[in-house]
C-alpha positions in Angstrom: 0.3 -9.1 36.0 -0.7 -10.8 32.8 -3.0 -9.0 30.6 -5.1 -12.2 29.4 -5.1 -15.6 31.3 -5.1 -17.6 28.2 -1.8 -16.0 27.9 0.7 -16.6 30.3 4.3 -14.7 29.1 3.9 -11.0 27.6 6.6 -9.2 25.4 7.2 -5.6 26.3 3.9 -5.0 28.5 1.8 -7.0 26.3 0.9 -10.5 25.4 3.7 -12.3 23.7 0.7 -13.6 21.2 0.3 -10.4 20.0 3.7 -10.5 18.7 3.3 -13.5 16.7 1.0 -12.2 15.3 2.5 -9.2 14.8 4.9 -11.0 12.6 2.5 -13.1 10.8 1.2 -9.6 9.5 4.1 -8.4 8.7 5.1 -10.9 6.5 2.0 -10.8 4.7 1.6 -7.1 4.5 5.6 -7.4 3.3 3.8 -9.6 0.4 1.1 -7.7 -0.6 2.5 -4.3 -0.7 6.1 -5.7 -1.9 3.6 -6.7 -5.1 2.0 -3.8 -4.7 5.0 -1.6 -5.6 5.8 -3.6 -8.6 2.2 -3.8 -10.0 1.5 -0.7 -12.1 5.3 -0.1 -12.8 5.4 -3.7 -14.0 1.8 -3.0 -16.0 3.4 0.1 -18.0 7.0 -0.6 -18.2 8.0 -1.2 -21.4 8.2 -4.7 -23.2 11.7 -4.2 -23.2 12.2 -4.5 -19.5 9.8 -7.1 -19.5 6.5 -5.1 -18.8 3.4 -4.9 -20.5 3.4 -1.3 -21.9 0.2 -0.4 -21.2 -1.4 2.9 -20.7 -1.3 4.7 -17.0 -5.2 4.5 -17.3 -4.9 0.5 -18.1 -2.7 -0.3 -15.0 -5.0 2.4 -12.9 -8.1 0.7 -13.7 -6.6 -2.7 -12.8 -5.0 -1.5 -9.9 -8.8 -0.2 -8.8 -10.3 -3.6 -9.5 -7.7 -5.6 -8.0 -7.7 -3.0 -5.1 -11.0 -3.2 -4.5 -11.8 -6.8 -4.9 -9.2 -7.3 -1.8 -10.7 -5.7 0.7 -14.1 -7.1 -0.3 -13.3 -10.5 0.4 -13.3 -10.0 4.0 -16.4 -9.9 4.7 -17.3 -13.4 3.6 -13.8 -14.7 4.9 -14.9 -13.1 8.5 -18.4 -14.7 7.9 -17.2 -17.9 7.0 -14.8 -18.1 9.9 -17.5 -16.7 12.3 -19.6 -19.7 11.6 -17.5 -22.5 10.5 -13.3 -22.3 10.4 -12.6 -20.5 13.0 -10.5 -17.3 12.9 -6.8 -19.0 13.2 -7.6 -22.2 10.1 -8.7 -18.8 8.2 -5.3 -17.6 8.8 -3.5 -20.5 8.0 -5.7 -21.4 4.7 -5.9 -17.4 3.5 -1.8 -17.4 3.9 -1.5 -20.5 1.9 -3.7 -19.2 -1.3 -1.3 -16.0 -1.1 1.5 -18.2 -1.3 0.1 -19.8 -4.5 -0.8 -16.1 -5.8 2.3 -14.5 -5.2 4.1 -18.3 -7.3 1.9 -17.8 -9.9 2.6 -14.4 -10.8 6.0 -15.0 -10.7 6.0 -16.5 -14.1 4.7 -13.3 -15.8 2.5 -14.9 -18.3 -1.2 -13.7 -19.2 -2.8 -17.2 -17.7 -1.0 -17.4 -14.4 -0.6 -13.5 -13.6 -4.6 -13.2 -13.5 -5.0 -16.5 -11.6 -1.9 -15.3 -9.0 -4.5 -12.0 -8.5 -7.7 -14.0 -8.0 -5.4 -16.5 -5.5 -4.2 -13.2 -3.8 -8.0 -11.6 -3.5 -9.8 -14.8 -1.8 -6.6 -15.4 0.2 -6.9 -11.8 1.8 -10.3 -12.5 2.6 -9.6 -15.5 4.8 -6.5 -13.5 6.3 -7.5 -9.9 6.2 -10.3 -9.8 8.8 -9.9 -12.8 11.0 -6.0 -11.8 12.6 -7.3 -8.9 13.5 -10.2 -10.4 15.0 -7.8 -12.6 17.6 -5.7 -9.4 18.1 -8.8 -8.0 19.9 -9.6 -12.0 21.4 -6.3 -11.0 23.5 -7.7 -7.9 25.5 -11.0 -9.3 26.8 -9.9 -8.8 30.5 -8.3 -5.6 30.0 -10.5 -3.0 27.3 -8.3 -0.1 28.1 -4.5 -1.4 26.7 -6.2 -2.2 23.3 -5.6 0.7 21.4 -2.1 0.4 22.5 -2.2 -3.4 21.4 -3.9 -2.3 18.0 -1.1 0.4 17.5 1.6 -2.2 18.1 0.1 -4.3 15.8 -0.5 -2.0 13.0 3.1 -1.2 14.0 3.9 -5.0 12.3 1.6 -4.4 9.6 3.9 -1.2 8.0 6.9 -3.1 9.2 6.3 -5.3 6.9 5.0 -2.7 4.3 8.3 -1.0 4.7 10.8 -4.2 4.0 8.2 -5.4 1.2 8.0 -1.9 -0.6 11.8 -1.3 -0.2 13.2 -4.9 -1.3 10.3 -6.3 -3.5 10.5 -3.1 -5.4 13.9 -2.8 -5.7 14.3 -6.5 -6.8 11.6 -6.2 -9.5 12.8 -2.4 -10.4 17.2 -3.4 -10.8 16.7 -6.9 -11.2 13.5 -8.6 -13.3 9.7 -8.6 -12.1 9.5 -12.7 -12.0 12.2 -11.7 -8.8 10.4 -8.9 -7.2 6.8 -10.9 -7.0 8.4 -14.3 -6.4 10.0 -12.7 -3.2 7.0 -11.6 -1.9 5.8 -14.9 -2.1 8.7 -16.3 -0.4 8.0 -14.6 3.1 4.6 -15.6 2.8 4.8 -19.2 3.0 7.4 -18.5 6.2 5.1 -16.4 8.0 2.6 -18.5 7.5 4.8 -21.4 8.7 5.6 -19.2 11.8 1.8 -18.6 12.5 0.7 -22.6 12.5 3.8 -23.8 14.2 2.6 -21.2 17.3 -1.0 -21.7 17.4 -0.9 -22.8 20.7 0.0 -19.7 22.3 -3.7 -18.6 21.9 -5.3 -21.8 23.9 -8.8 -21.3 23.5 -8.8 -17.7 20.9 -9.9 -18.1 17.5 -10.9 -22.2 17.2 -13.3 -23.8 14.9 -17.0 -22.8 16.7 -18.6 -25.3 18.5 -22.1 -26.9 17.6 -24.1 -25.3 20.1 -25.8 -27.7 22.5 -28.1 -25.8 24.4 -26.2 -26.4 28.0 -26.7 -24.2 30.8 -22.7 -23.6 30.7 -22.8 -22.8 26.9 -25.6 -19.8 27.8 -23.7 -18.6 30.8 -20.5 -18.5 28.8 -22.6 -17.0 25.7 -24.3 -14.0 28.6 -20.3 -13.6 29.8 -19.1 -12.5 26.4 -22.1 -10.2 25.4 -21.5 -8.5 28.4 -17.8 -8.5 28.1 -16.1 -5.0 27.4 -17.9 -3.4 24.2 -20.8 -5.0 24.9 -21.3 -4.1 28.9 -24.6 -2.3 29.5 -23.2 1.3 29.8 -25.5 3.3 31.5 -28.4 1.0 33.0 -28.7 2.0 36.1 -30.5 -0.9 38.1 -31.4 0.7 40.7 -32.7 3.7 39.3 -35.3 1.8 36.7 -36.4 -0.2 39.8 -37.3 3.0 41.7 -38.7 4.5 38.3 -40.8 1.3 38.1 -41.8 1.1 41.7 -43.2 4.8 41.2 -44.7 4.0 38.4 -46.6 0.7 38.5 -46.9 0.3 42.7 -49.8 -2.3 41.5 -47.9 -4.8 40.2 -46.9 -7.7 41.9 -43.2 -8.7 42.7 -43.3 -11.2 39.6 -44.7 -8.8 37.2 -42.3 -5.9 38.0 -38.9 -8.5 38.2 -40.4 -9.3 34.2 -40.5 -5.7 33.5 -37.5 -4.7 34.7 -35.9 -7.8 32.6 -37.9 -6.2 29.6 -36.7 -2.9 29.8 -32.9 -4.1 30.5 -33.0 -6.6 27.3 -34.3 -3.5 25.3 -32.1 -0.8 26.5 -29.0 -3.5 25.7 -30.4 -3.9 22.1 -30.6 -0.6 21.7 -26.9 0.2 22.7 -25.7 -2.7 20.5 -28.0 -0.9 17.7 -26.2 2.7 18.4 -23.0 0.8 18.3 -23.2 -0.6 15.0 -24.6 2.9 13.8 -21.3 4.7 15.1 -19.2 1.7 13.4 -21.1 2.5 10.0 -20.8 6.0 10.2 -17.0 5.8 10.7 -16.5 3.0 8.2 -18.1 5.1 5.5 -15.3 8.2 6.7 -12.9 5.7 6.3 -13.9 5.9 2.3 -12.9 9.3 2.1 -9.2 8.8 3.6 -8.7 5.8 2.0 -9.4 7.2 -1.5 -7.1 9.7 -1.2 -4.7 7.7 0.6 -4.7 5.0 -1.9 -3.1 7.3 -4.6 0.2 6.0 -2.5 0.2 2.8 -5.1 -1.3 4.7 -8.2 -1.0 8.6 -9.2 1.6 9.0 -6.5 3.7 6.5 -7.6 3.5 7.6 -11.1 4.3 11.4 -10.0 7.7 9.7 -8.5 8.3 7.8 -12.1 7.6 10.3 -14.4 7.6 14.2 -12.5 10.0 14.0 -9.9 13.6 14.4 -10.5 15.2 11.0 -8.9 18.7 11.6 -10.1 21.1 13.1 -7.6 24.6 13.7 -8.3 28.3 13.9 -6.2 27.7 14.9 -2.5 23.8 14.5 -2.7 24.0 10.9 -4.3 26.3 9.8 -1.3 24.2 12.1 1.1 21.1 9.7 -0.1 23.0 6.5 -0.1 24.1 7.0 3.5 20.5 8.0 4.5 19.2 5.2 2.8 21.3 3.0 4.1 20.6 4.2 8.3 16.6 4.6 7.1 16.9 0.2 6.7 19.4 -0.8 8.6 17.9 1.0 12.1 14.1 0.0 11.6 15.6 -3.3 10.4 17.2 -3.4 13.8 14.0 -2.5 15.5 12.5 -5.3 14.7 15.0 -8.0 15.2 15.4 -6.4 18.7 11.6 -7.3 19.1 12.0 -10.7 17.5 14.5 -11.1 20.2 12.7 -10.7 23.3 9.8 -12.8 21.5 12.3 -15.6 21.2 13.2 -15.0 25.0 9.4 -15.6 26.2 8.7 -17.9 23.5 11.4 -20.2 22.2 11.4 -23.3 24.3 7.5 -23.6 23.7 7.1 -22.9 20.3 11.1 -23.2 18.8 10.0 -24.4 15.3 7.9 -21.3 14.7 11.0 -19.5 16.2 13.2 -21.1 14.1 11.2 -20.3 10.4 10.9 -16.6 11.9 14.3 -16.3 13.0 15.0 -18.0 9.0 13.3 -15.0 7.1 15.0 -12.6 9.1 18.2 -13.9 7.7 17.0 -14.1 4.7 16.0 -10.6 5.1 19.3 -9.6 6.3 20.9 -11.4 4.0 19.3 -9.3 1.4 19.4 -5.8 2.5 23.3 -6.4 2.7 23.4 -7.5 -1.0 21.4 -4.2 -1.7 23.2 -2.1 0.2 26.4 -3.4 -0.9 25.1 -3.0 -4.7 24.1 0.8 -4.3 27.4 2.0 -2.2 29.4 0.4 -4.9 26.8 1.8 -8.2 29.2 3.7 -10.6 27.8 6.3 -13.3 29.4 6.2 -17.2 28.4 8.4 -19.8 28.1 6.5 -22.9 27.4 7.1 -26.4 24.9 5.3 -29.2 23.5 5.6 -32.7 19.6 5.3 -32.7 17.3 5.8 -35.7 15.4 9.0 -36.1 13.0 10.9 -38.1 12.3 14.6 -39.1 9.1 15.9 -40.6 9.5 18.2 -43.7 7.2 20.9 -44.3 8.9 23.6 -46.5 7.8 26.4 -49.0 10.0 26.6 -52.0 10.3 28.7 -55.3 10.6 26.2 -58.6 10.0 26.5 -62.2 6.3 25.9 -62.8 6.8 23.6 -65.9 8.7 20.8 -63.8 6.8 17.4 -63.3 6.2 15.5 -60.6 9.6 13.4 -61.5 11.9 16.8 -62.6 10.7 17.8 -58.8 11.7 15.1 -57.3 15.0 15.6 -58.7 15.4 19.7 -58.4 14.9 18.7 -54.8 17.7 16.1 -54.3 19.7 18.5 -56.1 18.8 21.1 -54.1 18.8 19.8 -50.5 20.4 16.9 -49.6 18.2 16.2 -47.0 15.3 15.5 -49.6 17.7 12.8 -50.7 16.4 10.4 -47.5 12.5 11.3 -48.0 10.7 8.2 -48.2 7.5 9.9 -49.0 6.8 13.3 -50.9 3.7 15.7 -51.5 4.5 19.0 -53.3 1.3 21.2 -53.4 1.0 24.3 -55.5 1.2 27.4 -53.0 0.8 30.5 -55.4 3.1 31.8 -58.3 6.2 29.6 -58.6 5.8 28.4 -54.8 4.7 25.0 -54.1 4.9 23.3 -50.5 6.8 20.6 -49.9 6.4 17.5 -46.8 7.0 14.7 -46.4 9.7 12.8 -43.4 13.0 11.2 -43.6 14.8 9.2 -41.2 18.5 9.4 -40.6 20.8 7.9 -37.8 22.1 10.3 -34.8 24.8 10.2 -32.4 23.5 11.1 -28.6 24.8 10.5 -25.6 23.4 9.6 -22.0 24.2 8.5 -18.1 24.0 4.5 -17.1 24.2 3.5 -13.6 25.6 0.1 -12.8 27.7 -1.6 -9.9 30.3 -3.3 -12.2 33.4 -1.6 -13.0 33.8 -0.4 -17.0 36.4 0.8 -19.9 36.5 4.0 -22.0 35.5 2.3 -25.3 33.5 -0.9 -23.5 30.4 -1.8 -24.8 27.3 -2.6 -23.3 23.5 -2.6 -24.5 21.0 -0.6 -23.2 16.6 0.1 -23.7 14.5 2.7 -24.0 12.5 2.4 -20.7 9.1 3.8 -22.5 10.1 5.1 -25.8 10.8 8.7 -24.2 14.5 8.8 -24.2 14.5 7.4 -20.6 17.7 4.6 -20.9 18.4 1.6 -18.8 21.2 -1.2 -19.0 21.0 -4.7 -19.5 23.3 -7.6 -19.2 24.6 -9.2 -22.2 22.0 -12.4 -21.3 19.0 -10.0 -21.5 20.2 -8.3 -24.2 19.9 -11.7 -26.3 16.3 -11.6 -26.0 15.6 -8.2 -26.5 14.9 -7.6 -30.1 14.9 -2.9 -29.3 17.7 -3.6 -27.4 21.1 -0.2 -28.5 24.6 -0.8 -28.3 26.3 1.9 -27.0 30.3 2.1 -26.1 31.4 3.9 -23.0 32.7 7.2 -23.2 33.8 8.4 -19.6 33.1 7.4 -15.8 31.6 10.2 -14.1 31.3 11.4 -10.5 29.0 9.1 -8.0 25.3 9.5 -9.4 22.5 7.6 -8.5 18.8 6.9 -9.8 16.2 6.9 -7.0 13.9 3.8 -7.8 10.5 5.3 -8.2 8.7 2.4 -5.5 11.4 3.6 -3.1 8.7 6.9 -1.9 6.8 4.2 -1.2 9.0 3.0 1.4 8.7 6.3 3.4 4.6 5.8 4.5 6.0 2.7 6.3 9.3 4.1 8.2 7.7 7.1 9.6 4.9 4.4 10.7 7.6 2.9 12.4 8.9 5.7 13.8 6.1 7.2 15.1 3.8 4.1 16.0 5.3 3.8 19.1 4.7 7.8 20.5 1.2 7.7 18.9 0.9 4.4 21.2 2.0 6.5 24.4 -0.4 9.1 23.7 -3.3 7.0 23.7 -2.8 5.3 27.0 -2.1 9.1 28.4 -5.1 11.9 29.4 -4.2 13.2 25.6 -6.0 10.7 24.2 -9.1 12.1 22.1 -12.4 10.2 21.0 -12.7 8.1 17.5 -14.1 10.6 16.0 -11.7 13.7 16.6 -9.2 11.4 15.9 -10.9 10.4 12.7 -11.0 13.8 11.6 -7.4 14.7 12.7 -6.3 11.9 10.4 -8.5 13.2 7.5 -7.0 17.4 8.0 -3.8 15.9 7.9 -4.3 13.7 4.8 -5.7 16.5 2.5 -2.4 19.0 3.9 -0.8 16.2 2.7 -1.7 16.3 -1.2 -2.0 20.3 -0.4 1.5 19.9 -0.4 2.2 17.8 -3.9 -0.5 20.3 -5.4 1.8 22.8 -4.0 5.2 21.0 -5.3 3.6 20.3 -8.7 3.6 23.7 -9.9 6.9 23.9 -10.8 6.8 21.0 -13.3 6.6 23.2 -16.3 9.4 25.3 -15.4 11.4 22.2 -14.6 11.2 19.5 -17.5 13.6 17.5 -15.3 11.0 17.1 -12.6 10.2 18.2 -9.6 12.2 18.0 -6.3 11.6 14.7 -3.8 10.8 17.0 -1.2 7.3 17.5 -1.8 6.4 13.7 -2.0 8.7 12.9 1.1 6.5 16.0 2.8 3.4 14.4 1.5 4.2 11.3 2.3 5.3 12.3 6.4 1.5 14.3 6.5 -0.4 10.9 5.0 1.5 8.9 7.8 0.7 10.7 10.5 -3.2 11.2 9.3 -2.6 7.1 9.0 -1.9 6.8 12.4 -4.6 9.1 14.1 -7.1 6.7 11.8 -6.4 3.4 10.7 -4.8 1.5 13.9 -7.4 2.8 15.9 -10.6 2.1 13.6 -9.5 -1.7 14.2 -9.9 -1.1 17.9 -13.4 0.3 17.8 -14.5 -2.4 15.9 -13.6 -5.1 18.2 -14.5 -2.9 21.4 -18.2 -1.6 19.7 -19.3 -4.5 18.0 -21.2 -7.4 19.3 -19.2 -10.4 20.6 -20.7 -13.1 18.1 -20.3 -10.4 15.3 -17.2 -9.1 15.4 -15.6 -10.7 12.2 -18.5 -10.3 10.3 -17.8 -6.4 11.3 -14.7 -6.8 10.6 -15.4 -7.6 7.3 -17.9 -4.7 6.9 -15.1 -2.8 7.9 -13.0 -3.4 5.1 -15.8 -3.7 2.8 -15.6 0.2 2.9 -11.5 0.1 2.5 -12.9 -2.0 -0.6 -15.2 0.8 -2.1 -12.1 3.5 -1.3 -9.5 1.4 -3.1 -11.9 0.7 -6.1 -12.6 4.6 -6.4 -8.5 5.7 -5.7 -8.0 3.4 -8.8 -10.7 4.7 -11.1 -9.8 8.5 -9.8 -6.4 7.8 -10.0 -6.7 6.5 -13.9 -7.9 9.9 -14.8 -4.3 12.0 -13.9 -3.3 12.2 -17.7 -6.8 13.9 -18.7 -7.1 16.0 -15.8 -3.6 17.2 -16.2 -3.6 18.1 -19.6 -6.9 20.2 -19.0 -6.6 21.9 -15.7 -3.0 20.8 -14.5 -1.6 18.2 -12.5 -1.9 21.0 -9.3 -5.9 20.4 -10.1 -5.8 16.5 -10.0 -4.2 16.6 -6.3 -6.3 19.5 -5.1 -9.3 17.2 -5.5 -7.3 15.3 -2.5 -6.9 17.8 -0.8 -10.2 19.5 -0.9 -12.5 16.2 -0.1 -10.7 14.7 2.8 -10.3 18.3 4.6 -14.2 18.6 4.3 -15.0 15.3 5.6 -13.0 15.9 8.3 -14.8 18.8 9.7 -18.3 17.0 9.2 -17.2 14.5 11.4 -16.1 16.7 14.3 -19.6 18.5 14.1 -20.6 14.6 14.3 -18.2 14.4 17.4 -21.3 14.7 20.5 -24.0 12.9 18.7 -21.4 9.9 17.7 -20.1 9.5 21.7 -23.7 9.5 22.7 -24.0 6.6 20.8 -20.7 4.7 21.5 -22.6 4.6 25.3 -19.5 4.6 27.3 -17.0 3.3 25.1 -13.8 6.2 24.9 
């Protein structure tokens, strides 16, 4: 039985549109969060690796702004399409300014970095709201498989977070940034290729509106959809307001009371569409609260994995990691090509050119994770040594002969301590008696040693060059071509090889939100088509407990970073990270299904864009929260910055299941 009759073939139950468009998101998603990854590391990496070097607040505060400006565009982009486009030329035009976005910032310079953001903001507003919008266009004839279709669909969304995260990041991390964000771009432009080339499969979901002509047909058609699924009068019973009426008002005459009754009906629908949007609202501005704290993922989080987490594992637990990380790709990888599969079974000989610029990216894709794969079972540690410049601050108290002059000093001192040799600056102060105190600084060269990981095979006594990731003592290699344009650049010579030791890349945690998505989507799907399956709210809740026991657990993990100065284990962000995902899932794919089931048919975008008008305000406020980790921190402790996570969310989560009877009243029927 086909779900949809604009739809004729169907892909594992459901309608085999759904799965292009489940791959149109996921190549975008793979492009936003694939820059996403790279942006603040990019911001405060050092000039040396070709960063900015600005402050963690700096990069936070952009981050916010950018952030936030994406998931305010929406709401114009659904109100533009509602009225004029049409939801699948919004698509089409919202994937092509990405495209642009993602080229521009490729080049890295001030001009077209700012101008790839601003091409990436309006191009997620045309996107964003109005894909979602025909995911819900496919259920109209049958209400009760959409949160299953929503869940598949969100499904695509971290698929595509998960490959953009992992090879984005790891591109822009080992390789150069100009890589990483022009990659992102890359996919892109294919999926939107992919989406165009398959528009067809929709038939008459998501065109340009017709200009109303008044027609008897248009008004029927008009009536059909308002009284489609969400917006059915739930709980008007005809006959009973008849009888009500009948009692009543016996005097009125058959005319009069057929008027009334239309009345009362036409009232009692507006005020279910009214309660509707209320219950929308109420959940959209919840949505704030997970968000906020969820949003930390691409901030705070990500600078706990750079800067307090110890990402260097050694001998049986580097290879341990490397095999894990290596089944972690390759099997959701798998996953997915297995779906593209049985989409290229129901759709290839209708739409093969879309088939064949999907089927493209996945072996670009492949092609890819191979090379990195390849790269990290073959990445060999050295310990090498190098001679850097250094300093020392002299403050000493000394006896001398009170008659010496500020010259005889100088030289009593050289004579007295070579190290007063080197000063380049001097202040002796009288102390008491014969004692005077002496400071000043001197710098001197040093020998030190440290641990490079690279995939290419070196000699004892090679040398190679080297930077100082942020000034902190924190070394990376470069080749000999980068090394040519890197003024800070430090030679060092190797001095052994060492067992197998690898650096986790700090955007890799990232990765983790995205593969338990993919892991679990599919049981969080069953559950909601079983008897299990609780209302919005409770599940909103659910999703907002689990967040805050989430960042409970970093509080938790963050303790020990004072005993440690190494950092603190990855098991408290991959902990973190499992809790977020499966708060994620209890919320986010199911808050897209409300919207399309509770609000009106010729509103739904619009809503749509209200919706994520509210993920706007969360990102903007993660950001500006998020920029304040290095104060709070010093003053209370990084335990206090992710308490404030924990504490908010959890809170929210109970007001909203003592919101749970009064909300369902208002849904009027809708589960």
């Amino acid at each position: 039985m086909n779900l949809n009759t604009n739809v004729k073939s169907e892909v594992m139950g459901h309608p085999a549109g759904l799965f292009i468009l489940f791959f149109t998101e996921m190549w975008e998603r793979f492009s936003y969060y694939g820059m996403r990854a790279l942006l603040v590391l990019f911001l405060v990496s050092s000039t040396g690796l070709g960063g900015w070097e600005w402050t963690n607040a700096e990069a936070l505060s952009l981050y916010a702004t950018y952030t936030g400006l994406v998931y305010v565009t929406p709401i114009f982009g659904g109100l533009l399409a509602d009225r004029f486009f049409g939801y699948r030329r919004a698509v089409v035009l919202g994937a092509l300014l990405m495209t642009l976005g993602h080229a521009s910032m490729a080049f890295e310079t001030e001009l077209t970095f700012y101008l790839g953001l601003g091409l990436l903001i309006v191009g997620n507003g045309f996107f964003k709201p109005n894909i979602s919008t025909i995911v819900g266009g496919l259920y109209k004839s049958n209400q009760e498989k959409k949160d299953a279709g929503y869940t598949i669909f969100y499904m695509g969304i971290n698929a595509g977070a998960f490959l953009g995260i992992l090879l984005c990041g790891y591109v822009g991390e080992k390789v150069g940034w100009s890589y990483g964000f022009g990659l992102a771009g890359i996919f892109m432009l294919l999926g939107m290729f992919q989406f165009y080339f398959s528009q067809k499969i929709f038939e008459g979901i998501g065109l340009k509106p017709k200009k109303k002509t008044g027609s008897v047909k248009e008004v029927y058609e008009e009536i059909q959809a308002d009284n489609d699924g969400a917006n059915a009068v739930v709980g008007f019973d005809e006959a009973e307001v008849s009888a009500e009426i009948e009692k009543e008002l016996p005097a009125l005459s058959e005319g009069e009371k057929k008027g009334l009754f239309a009345e009362l009906k036409e009232r009692f629908k507006k005020r279910i569409v009214s309660d509707r949007l209320v219950v929308i609202g109420v959940l959209a501005f919840f949505t704030i609260f997970f968000w906020m704290a969820f949003e930390q993922a691409g901030g705070s989080m990500t600078i706990f994995a750079a800067d307090f987490t110890d990402r260097v594992l050694e001998g049986g637990s580097a290879t341990a990691f490397t095999v894990i990380n290596t089944i972690i790709t390759i099997v959701p990888l798998a996953i997915i090509t297995w779906v593209l599969l049985l989409l290229f079974k129901a759709t290839f000989k209708r739409f093969a050119l879309s088939n064949l610029f999907l089927g493209s990216s996945f072996v670009i894709i492949w092609a890819i994770v191979i090379w990195m794969l390849n790269k990290e079972f073959n990445m060999k540690a050295y310990e090498v040594a190098f001679t850097v410049e250094s300093s020392e601050e002299i403050n000493d108290t000394i006896q001398v002969n009170q008659n010496l002059s500020g010259a005889e000093l100088m030289l009593y001192l050289q004579d007295n301590n070579e190290k007063y040799n080197k000063l380049e600056s001097l202040s002796a102060v009288p102390y008491k008696g014969n004692q005077v105190i002496v400071s000043g600084a001197y710098n001197f060269q040093k020998t030190d040693t440290t641990t490079i990981r690279q995939d290419v095979v070196l000699e004892n006594g090679a040398t190679l060059y080297m930077v100082d990731i942020k000034g902190d003592g924190n070394y990376r290699y470069i080749t000999e071509q980068k090394a040519e344009e890197i003024e800070t650049k430090i030679e060092a010579s190797v001095i052994r090889k060492k067992d197998k030791e690898i650096e986790v890349a700090a955007s890799w945690f990232g990765v983790l939100n995205s593969l338990f998505i993919i892991l679990f989507a599919p049981v969080f799907s069953k559950i909601w088509e079983s008897k299990y399956n609780p209302s919005a709210p409770i599940k909103f809740a659910l999703g907002l407990i689990l967040l805050g026991a989430g960042f409970g657990i970093l509080a938790f993990g963050a303790m020990g970073i004072e005993q440690n100065a190494f950092g603190v284990s990855m098991i408290w962000l991959i902990l973190a990270y499992l809790m977020h995902t499966l708060g994620e899932l209890t919320l986010s794919p199911v808050g897209l299904s409300y919207v399309s089931k509770l609000a009106p048919a010729k509103l739904i975008s619009f809503m749509f864009g209200i919706w994520f008008t509210a993920t706007a305000v969360a990102n903007y406020l993660a950001g500006k929260l998020g920029s304040l980790i290095d104060s709070i921190s010093e003053e209370h402790g990084l335990s206090a910055f992710f308490l404030i996570f924990t504490f908010v969310p959890i809170g929210a989560g109970l007001i909203l299941i003592a919101m749970n009877k009064w909300l369902l009243k208002k849904m009027h029927g809708i589960r």
